[in-house]
C-alpha positions as CSV (number, residue, x, y, z in Angstrom):
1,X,6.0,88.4,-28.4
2,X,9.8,88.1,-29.4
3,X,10.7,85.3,-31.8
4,X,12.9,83.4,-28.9
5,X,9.4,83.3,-26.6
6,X,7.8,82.2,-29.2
7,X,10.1,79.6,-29.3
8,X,10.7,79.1,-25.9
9,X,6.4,79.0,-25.3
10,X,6.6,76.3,-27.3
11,X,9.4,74.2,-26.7
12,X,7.3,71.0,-25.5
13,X,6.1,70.5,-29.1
14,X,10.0,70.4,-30.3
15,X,10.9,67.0,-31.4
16,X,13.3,65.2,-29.7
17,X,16.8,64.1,-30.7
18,X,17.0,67.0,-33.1
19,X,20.1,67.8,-32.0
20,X,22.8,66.1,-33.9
21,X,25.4,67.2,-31.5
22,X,25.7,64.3,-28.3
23,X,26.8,66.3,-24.9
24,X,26.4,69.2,-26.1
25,X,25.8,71.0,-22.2
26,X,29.4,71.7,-21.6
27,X,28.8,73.4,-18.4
28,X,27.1,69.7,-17.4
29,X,29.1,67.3,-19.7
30,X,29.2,63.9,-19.6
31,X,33.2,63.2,-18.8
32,X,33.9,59.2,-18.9
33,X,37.5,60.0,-19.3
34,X,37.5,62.6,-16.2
35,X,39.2,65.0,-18.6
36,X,39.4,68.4,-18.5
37,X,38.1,69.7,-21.7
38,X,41.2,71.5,-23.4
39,X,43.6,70.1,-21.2
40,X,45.4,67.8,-23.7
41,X,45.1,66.7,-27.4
42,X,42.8,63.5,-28.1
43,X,39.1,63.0,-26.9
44,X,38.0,64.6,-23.6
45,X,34.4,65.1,-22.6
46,X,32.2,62.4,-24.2
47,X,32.3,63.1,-28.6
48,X,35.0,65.9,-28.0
49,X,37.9,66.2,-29.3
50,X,40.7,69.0,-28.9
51,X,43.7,69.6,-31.4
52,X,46.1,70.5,-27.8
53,X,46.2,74.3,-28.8
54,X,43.4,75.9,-31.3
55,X,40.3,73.9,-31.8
56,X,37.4,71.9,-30.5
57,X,35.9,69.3,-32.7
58,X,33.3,67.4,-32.4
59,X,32.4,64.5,-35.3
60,X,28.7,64.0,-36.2
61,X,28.9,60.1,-37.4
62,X,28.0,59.6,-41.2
63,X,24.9,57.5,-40.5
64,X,23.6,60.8,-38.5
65,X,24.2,63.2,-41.6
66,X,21.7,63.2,-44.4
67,X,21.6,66.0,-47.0
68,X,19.7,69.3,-46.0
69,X,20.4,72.3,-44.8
70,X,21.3,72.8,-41.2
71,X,21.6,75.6,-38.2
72,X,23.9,75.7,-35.5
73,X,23.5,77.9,-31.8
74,X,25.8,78.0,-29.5
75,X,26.2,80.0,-25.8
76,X,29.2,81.9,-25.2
77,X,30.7,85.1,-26.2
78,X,33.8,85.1,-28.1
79,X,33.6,81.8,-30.3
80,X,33.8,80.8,-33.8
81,X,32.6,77.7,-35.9
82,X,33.2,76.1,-38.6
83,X,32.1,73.3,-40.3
84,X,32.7,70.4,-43.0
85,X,31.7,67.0,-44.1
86,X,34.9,64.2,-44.7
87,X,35.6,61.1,-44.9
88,X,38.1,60.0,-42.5
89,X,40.2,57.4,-42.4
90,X,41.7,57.4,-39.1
91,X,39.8,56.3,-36.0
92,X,40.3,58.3,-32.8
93,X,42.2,61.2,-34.3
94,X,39.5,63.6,-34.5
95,X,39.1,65.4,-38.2
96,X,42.0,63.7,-40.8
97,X,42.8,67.6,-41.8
98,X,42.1,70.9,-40.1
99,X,41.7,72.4,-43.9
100,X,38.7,72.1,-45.7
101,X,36.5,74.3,-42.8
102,X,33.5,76.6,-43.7
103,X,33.0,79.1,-41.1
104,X,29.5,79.7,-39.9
105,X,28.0,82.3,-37.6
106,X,25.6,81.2,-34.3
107,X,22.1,81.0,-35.6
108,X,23.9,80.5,-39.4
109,X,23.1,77.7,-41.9
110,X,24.7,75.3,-43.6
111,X,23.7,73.0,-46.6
112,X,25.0,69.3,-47.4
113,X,24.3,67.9,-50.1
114,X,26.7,64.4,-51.0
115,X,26.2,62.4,-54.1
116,X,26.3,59.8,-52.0
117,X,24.1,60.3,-48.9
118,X,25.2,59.5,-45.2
119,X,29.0,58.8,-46.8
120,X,30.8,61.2,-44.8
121,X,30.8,62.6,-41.1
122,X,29.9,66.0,-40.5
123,X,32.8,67.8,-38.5
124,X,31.9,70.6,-36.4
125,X,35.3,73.2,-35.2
126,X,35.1,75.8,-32.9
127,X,37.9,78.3,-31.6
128,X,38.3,80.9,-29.6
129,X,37.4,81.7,-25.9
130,X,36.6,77.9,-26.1
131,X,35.8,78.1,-22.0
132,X,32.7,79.8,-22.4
133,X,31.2,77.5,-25.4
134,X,27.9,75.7,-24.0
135,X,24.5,74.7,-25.1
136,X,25.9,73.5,-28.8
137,X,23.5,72.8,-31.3
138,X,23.2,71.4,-34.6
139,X,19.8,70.7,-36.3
140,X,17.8,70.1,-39.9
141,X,16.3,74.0,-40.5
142,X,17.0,77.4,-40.9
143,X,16.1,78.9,-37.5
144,X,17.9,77.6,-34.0
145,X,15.7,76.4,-31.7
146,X,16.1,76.2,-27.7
147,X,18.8,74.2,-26.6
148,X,17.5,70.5,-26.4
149,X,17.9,69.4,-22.5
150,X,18.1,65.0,-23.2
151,X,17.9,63.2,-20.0
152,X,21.5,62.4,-18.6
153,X,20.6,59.0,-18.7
154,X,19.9,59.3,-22.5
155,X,23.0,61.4,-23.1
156,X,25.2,59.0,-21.4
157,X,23.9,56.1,-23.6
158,X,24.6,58.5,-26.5
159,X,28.1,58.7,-25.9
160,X,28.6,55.0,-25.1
161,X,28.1,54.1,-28.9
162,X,31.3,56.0,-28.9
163,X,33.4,55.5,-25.7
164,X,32.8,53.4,-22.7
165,X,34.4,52.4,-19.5
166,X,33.7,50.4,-16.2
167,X,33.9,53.5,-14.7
168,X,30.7,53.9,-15.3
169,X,29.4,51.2,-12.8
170,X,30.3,48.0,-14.9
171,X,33.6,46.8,-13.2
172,X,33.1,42.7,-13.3
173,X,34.5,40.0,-11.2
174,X,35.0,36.3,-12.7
175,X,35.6,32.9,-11.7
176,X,38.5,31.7,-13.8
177,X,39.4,28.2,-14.8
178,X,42.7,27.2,-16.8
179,X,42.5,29.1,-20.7
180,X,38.9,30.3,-20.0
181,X,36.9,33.0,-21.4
182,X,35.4,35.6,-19.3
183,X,33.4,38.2,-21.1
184,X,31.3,41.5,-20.6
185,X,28.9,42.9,-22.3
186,X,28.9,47.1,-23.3
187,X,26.2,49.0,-21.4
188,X,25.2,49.6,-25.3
189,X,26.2,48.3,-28.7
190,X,29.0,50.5,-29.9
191,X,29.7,52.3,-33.4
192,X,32.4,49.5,-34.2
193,X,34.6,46.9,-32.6
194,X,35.6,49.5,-30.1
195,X,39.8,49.7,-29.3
196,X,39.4,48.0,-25.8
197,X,41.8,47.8,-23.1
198,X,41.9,45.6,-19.7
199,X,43.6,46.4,-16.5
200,X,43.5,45.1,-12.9
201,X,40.7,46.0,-10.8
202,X,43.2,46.6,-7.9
203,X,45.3,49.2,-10.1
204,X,46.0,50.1,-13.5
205,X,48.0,47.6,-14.8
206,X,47.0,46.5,-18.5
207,X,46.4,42.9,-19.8
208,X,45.8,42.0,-16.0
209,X,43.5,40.7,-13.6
210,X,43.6,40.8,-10.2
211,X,41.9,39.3,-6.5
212,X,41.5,40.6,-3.9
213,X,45.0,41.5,-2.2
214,X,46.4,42.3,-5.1
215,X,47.7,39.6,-6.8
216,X,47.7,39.6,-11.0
217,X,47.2,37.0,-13.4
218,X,47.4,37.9,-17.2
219,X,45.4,38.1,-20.1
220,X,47.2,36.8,-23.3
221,X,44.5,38.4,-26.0
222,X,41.2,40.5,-25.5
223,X,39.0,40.1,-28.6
224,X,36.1,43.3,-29.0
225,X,32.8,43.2,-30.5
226,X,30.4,46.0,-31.0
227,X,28.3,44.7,-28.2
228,X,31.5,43.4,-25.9
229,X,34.8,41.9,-25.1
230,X,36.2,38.5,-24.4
231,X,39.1,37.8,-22.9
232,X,41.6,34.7,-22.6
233,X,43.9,34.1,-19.8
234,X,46.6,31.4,-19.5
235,X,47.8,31.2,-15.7
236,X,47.7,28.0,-13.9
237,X,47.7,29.8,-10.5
238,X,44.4,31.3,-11.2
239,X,42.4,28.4,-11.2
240,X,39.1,28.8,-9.6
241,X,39.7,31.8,-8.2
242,X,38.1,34.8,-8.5
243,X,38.7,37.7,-10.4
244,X,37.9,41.2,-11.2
245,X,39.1,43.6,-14.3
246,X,37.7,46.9,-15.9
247,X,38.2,48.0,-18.8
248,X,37.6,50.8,-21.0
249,X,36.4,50.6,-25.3
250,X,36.8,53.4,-27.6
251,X,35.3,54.0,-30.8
252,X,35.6,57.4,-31.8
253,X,35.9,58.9,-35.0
């Protein structure tokens, strides 16, 4: 028997959450932003991030990253990887410096070994035909194992440490009194207090609220919290009405 049936035969005894890459399935990503996945520089897909013309980066958090070796698979002809560890200073910006890379092959290793364990995030690049990378990998050993399937569910969760939106089904509507404070909670505590950012539920205005017809009150300040927002709003005229707002958090590295 070939060493991938081997492998594959016994998949169920694999453990789970070896895979220190979150959304990896790129041909069934999670996509909070509704990006396209090299459309534009910045985050895209869920963990993603793309430099607008050469590379895909993806940051595995500090906390994730203790010293050992690693392997990393990939599908998809026509790619290339490269990795690094670095401390970066700069939320939301992807990798501080594009130098610094190692390039690996699929099914190559990789060691880390800090002085100071789980200090820096582990930064993944990959270039190339970057359209047919899928099924990415990256897990404690020497020999890649089958692509870990997490339920969507679980993946989603995942990614909301990092980003999160009412998108996702958690649009809230408030009654609102003179200076009060509506909040929300996140669907899941987040890496940090996230970047967050209100709009109207009727349309996309920021630091708004709005009722139903379309009328806006504003929101003077919207404090974040790992685990949610809070918001205060000034305007007379929205005594006792009600409300509704989404809102999206951000996090990344």
């Amino acid at each position: 028997m070939s060493n991938a049936r081997t492998l594959a035969s016994y998949a169920s005894n694999f453990p789970s959450f070896r895979n220190r890459i979150i959304n990896g399935n790129l041909s069934n990503p999670i996509n909070q932003r509704g990006a396209a996945l090299t459309a534009s520089s910045g985050y895209t897909y869920d963990r993603w991030y793309y430099d607008g013309s050469t590379y895909l980066y993806q940051g595995i958090e500090d906390k994730n990253v203790n010293n050992g070796t690693y392997v990393i698979s990939w599908a998809g002809a026509g790619i290339n990887a490269a990795w690094k560890v670095s401390t970066d200073t700069t939320a939301g910006n992807g990798p501080d410096a594009t130098t610094g890379f190692t390039s690996v092959s699929n099914g190559g290793t990789f060691t880390v070994n800090e002085v100071t364990e789980y200090s820096k995030h582990l930064w993944i690049r990959f270039d190339g035909t970057l359209a047919n990378l899928n099924k990415v990998q990256v897990e404690e050993g020497t020999v890649a194992t089958p692509f870990e399937h997490r339920p969507y569910g679980t993946e989603l969760a995942l990614c909301q440490r990092y980003y999160a939106t009412s998108e996702s089904g958690y649009q809230l509507a408030v009654d609102i009194q003179d200076a009060s404070f509506p909040s929300t909670n996140f669907p899941v505590t987040m890496r940090t207090s996230p970047t967050a950012t209100v709009y109207a539920a009727s349309d996309a205005t920021a630091n708004t609220m709005s009722r139903y017809g379309g009328t806006k009150c504003n929101v003077s300040s919207v404090y974040s919290y790992p685990n949610g927002i809070r918001l205060i709003q000034h305007d007379s005229e929205s005594d006792g009405q009600s409300w509704g707002y989404r809102w999206t958090a951000d996090a990344e590295l």
